[in-house]
DRENDOTOR-765996 format. One line per field, with one value per residue (C-alpha): residue number from 1; x, y, z; residue in one letter. Coordinates in steps of 0.2 Angstrom, whole numbers. Layout:
<nodes>
voba: NUM; ...
x: X; ...
y: Y; ...
z: Z; ...
nutor: A; ...
</nodes>
This chain:
<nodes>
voba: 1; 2; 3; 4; 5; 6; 7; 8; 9; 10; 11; 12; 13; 14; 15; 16; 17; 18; 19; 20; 21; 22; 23; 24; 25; 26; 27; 28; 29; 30; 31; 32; 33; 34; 35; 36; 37; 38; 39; 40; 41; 42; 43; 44; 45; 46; 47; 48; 49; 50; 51; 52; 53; 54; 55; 56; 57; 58; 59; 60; 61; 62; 63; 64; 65; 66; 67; 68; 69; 70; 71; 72; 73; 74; 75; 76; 77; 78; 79; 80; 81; 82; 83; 84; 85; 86; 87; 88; 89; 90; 91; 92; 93; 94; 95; 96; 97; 98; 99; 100; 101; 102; 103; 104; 105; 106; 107; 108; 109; 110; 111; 112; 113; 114; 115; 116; 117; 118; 119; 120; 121; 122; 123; 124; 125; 126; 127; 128; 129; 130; 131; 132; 133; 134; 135; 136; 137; 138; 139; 140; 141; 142; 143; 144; 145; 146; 147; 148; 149; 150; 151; 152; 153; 154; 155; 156; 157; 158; 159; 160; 161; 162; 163; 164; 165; 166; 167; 168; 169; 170; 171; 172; 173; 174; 175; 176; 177; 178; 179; 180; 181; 182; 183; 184; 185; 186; 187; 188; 189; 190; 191; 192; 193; 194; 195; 196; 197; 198; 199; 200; 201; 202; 203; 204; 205; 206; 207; 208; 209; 210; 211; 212; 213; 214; 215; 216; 217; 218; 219; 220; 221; 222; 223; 224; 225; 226; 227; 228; 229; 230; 231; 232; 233; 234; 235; 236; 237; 238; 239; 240; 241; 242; 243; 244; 245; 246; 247; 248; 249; 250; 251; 252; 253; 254; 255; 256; 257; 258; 259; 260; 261; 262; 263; 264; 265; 266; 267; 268; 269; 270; 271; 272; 273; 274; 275; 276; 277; 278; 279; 280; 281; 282; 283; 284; 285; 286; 287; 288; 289; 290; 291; 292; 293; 294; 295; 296; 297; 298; 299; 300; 301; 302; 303; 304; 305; 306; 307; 308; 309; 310; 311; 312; 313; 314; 315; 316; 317; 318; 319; 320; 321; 322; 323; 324; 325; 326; 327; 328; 329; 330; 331; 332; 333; 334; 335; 336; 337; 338; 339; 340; 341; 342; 343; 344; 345; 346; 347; 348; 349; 350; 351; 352; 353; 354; 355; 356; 357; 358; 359; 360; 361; 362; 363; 364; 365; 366; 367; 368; 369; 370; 371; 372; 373; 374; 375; 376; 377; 378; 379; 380; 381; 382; 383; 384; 385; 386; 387; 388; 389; 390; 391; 392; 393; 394
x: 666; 653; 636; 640; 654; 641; 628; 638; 645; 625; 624; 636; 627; 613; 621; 632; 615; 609; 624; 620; 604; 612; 626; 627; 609; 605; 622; 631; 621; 615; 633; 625; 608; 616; 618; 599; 591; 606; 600; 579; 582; 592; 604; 623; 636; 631; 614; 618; 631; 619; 608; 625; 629; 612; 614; 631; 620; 609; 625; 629; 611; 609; 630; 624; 608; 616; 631; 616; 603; 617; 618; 600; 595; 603; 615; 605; 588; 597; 603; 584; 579; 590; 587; 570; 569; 583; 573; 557; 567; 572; 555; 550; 563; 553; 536; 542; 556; 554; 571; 565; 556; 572; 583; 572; 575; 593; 593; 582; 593; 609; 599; 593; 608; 619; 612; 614; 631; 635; 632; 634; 655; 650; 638; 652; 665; 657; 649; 667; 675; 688; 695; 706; 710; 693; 687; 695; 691; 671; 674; 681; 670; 655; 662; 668; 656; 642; 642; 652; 638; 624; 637; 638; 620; 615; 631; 626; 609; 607; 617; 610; 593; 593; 602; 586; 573; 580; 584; 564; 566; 577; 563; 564; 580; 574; 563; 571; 584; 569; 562; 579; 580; 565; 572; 586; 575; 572; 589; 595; 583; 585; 604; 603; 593; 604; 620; 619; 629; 631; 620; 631; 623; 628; 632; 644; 651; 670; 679; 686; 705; 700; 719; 726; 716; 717; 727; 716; 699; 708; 714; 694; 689; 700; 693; 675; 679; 687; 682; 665; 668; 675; 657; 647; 654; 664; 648; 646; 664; 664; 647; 656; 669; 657; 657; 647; 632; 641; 657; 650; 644; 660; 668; 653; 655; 675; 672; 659; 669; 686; 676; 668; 686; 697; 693; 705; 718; 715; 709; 728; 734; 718; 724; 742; 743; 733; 741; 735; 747; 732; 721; 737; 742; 720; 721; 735; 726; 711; 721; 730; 712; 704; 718; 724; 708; 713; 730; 731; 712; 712; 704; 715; 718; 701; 700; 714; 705; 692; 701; 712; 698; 689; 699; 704; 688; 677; 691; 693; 679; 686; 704; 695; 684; 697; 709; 693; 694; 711; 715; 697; 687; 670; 660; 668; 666; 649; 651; 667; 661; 649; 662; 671; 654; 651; 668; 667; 648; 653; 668; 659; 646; 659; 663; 649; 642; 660; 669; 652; 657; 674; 670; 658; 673; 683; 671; 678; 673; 690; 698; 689; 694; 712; 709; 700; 717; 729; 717; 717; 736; 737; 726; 735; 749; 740; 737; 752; 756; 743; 752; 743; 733; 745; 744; 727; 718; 699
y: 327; 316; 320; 324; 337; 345; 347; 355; 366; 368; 371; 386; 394; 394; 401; 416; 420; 422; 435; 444; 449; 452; 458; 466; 473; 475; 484; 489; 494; 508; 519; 519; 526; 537; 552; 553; 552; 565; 577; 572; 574; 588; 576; 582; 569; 567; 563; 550; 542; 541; 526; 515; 518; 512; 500; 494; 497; 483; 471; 473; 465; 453; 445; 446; 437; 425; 424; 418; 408; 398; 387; 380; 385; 378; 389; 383; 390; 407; 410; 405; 417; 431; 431; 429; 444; 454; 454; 462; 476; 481; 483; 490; 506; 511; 515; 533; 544; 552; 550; 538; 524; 525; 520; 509; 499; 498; 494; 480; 475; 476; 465; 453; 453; 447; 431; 426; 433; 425; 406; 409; 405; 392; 381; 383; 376; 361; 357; 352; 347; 332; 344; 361; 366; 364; 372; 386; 390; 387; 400; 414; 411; 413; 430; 438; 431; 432; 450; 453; 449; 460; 474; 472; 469; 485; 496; 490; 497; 509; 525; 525; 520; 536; 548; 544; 547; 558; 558; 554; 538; 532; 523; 511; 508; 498; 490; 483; 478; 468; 459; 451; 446; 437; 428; 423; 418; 398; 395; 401; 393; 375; 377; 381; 368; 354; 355; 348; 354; 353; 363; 374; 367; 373; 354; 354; 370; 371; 388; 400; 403; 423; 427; 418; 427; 445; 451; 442; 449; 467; 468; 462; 476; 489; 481; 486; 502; 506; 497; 503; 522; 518; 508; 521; 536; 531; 537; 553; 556; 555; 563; 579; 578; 577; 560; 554; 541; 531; 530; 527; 513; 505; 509; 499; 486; 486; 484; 471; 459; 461; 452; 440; 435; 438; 422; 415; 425; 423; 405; 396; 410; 406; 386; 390; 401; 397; 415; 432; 436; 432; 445; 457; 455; 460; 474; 482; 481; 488; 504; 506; 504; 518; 530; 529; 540; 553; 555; 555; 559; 553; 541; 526; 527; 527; 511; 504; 510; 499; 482; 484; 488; 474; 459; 461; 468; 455; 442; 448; 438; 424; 427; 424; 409; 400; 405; 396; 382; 378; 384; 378; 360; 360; 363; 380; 387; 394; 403; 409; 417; 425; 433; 439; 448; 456; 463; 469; 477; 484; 494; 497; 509; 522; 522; 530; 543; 546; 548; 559; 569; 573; 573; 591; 597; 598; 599; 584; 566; 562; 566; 551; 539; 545; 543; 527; 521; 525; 514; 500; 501; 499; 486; 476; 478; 472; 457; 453; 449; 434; 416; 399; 390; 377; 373; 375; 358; 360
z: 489; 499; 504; 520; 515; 503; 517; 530; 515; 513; 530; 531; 518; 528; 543; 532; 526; 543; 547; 529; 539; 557; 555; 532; 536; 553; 557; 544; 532; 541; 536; 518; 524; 538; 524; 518; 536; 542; 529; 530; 550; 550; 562; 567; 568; 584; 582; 569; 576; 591; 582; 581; 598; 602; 593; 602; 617; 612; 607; 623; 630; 618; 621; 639; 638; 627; 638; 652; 641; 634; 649; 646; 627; 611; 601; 588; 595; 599; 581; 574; 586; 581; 566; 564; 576; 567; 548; 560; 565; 550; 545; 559; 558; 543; 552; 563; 559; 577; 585; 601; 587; 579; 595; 601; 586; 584; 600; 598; 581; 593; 605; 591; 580; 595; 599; 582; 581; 597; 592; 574; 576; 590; 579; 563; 575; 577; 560; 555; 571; 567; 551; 559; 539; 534; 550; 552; 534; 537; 552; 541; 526; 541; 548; 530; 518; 527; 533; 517; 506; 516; 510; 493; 489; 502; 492; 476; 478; 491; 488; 466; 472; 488; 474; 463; 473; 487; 506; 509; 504; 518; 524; 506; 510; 525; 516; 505; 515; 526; 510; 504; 523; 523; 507; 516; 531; 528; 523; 537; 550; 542; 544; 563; 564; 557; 568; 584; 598; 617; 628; 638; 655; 672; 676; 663; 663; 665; 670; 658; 661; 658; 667; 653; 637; 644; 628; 615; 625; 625; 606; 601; 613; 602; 588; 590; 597; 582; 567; 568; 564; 548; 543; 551; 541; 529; 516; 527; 524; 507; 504; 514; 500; 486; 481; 469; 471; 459; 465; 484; 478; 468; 485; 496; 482; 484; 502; 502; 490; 498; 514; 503; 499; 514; 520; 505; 515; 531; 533; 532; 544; 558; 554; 560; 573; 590; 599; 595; 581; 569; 576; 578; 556; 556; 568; 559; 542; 548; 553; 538; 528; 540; 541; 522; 515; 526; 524; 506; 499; 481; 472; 471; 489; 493; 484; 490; 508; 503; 499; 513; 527; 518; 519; 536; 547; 548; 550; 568; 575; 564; 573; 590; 584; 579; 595; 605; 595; 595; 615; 624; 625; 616; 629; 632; 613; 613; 632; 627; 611; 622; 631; 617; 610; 627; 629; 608; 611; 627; 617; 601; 610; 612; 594; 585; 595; 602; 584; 578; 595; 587; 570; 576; 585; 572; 558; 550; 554; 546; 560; 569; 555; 560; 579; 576; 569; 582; 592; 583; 580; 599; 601; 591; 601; 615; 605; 601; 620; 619; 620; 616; 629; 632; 650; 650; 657; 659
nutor: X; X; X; X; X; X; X; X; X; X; X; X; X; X; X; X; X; X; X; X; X; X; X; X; X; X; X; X; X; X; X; X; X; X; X; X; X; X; X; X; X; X; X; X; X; X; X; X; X; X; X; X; X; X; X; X; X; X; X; X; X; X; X; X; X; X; X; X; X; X; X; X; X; X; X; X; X; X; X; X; X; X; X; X; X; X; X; X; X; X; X; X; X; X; X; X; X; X; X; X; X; X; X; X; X; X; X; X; X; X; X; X; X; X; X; X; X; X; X; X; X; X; X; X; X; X; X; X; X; X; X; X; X; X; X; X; X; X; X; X; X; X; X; X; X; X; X; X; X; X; X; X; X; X; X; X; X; X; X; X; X; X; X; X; X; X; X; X; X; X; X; X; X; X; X; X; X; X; X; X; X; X; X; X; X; X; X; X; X; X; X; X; X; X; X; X; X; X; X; X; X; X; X; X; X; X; X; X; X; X; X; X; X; X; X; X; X; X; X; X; X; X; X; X; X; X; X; X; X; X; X; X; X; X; X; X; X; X; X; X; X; X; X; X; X; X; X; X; X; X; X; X; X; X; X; X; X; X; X; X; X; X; X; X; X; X; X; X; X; X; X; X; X; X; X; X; X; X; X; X; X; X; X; X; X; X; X; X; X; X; X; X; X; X; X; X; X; X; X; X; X; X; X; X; X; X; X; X; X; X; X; X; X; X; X; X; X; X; X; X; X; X; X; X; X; X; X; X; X; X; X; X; X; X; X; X; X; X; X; X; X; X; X; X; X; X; X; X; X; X; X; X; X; X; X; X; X; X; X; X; X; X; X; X; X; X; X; X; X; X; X; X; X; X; X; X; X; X; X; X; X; X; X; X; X; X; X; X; X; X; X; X; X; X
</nodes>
């Protein structure tokens, strides 16, 4: 391996480090939290499912502003930004438990975490250009290692460290969440600062053939609609069955290294297939994963949930990275990225405060696991319908 293979390996490092923050801390990591401030606050499902939909709220103004600044600003400068911004939301949740300070900052970590989300997959695209295997793999192990980390190191120690000291300390939890951020932080901000790519300017800017990727912007649509219900109360849901602290934790763990790996997976199957069959196989996984708790509630299918749910979920931004890559020129990669996260932030708001809705219906947030499923299901027979770019000519 050369020097120059090492340092973009370096590089990636730096820019899955980013998304620990963004997307294991800023995001996810709130499922694990989510049963503390419920019972502190005195919140329904509702209430609490609220602060993820707020936070998809935020996704959704954050792809958009990325989607516009793109044009003019560096992908590079975008993901500093995001991140830097993201670890001072985190700290920032911790000063007010009143429910406005609360939604003001997952809103802003939405808003954050989607500029570095956004141009994360675009400046990991062209840190390898000229090597698809190598590539496509890079891409995968950006989207599942990077979040995949944030949620072991956040179920390693969240759910034994709020059982020890109780549902007031909700607000250490953030905390230290925000400390490991800032360790992450110069990492990161060298990483985005070493790969150079175009600026998506409005002389150079070359029409998306939208008409043409309606299934694969659809299916990622399904996907954050329904992906996010499992992370948001998967705990909750087990907490309501009297799980135990520690075994919440093996799960979170489970969950965390099954992304961690899934790249191993995933990465030849992004190389070979430039259609939506990719993001179909994930789509499909991540029903099983969400569904099978409910249907038959034990222990080993629980864990089986886990590995399941994990090695597919985070590959679906993987799936549609490397479907930019191998249908779209260059220039088109970090614009059409942005696309893709607006059309995933606008869906994922309906998720959490919609799954909370039916989960106090019915008294059972299991049901929404179950509902959540049948969506994805769909979704990935939408996918399916999408055909390689091949007539495409920018």
């Amino acid at each position: 391996m050369n020097s120059n293979s090492v340092r973009s390996w370096i590089i990636l490092t730096g820019l899955a480090l980013g998304l620990t923050v963004t997307n294991g801390f800023a995001r996810f990591a709130y499922g694990l939290i989510l049963p503390a401030m419920k019972s502190e606050m005195g919140w329904n499902y509702a209430q609490a499912g609220w602060l993820n939909t707020a936070n998809a709220l935020g996704y959704i103004i954050g792809a958009i502003l990325t989607m516009i600044l793109i044009r003019n600003v560096s992908p590079a400068r975008l993901f500093a930004f995001g991140l830097i911004t993201s670890t001072l939301a985190l700290l920032a949740t911790v000063l007010n438990a009143n429910m406005s300070w609360q939604t003001l900052w997952r809103i802003l970590a939405g808003v954050f975490g989607a500029m570095s989300f956004s141009t994360a997959g675009a400046l990991t695209a062209m840190l390898i250009p000229n090597e698809p295997k190598k590539n496509a793999l890079a891409i995968a192990i950006l989207f599942g290692s990077g979040g995949g980390l944030g949620i072991v190191l956040a179920g390693a120690s969240l759910p034994l460290m709020l059982e020890k000291l109780g549902p007031s300390a909700w607000s250490t939890a953030w905390i230290l969440l925000g400390i490991i951020s800032l360790l992450f932080l110069p990492l990161g901000l060298w990483a985005a600062s070493q790969v150079r790519s175009p600026v998506q300017s409005k002389t150079t800017a070359i029409p998306l053939p939208l008409s043409q990727m309606i299934p694969e912007l659809a299916g990622y649509a399904v996907f954050g609609l329904g992906y996010i219900i499992y992370l948001t109360f998967l705990s909750a849901w087990m907490t309501d069955h009297a799980a135990s602290a520690s075994f919440i934790t093996l799960i979170w763990v489970i969950l965390g290294l099954s992304i961690c790996f899934s790249p191993i997976i995933w990465g030849p199957i992004l190389t070979r297939y430039s259609s939506g069959l990719p993001l179909t196989l994930i789509l499909t996984c991540i029903a099983i994963g969400s569904a099978l708790p409910v249907l038959i509630n034990n222990t080993i299918t629980l864990l089986i949930s886990a590995l399941v749910f994990g090695l597919s979920v985070f590959m679906a931004p993987g799936a549609v990275t490397s479907f930019t890559r191998q249908n779209l020129p260059p220039q088109s990669w970090a614009r059409a990225m942005s696309l893709f996260t607006v059309v995933f932030a606008i869906a994922q708001t309906m998720g959490p405060y919609g799954a909370g809705l039916v989960g106090d219906i019915f008294n059972d947030i299991g049901v929404s696991l179950l509902v959540a499923a049948g969506l994805l299901l769909a979704g990935a027979f939408i996918a399916l319908q999408q055909k390689p770019l091949k007539n495409y000519k920018p």
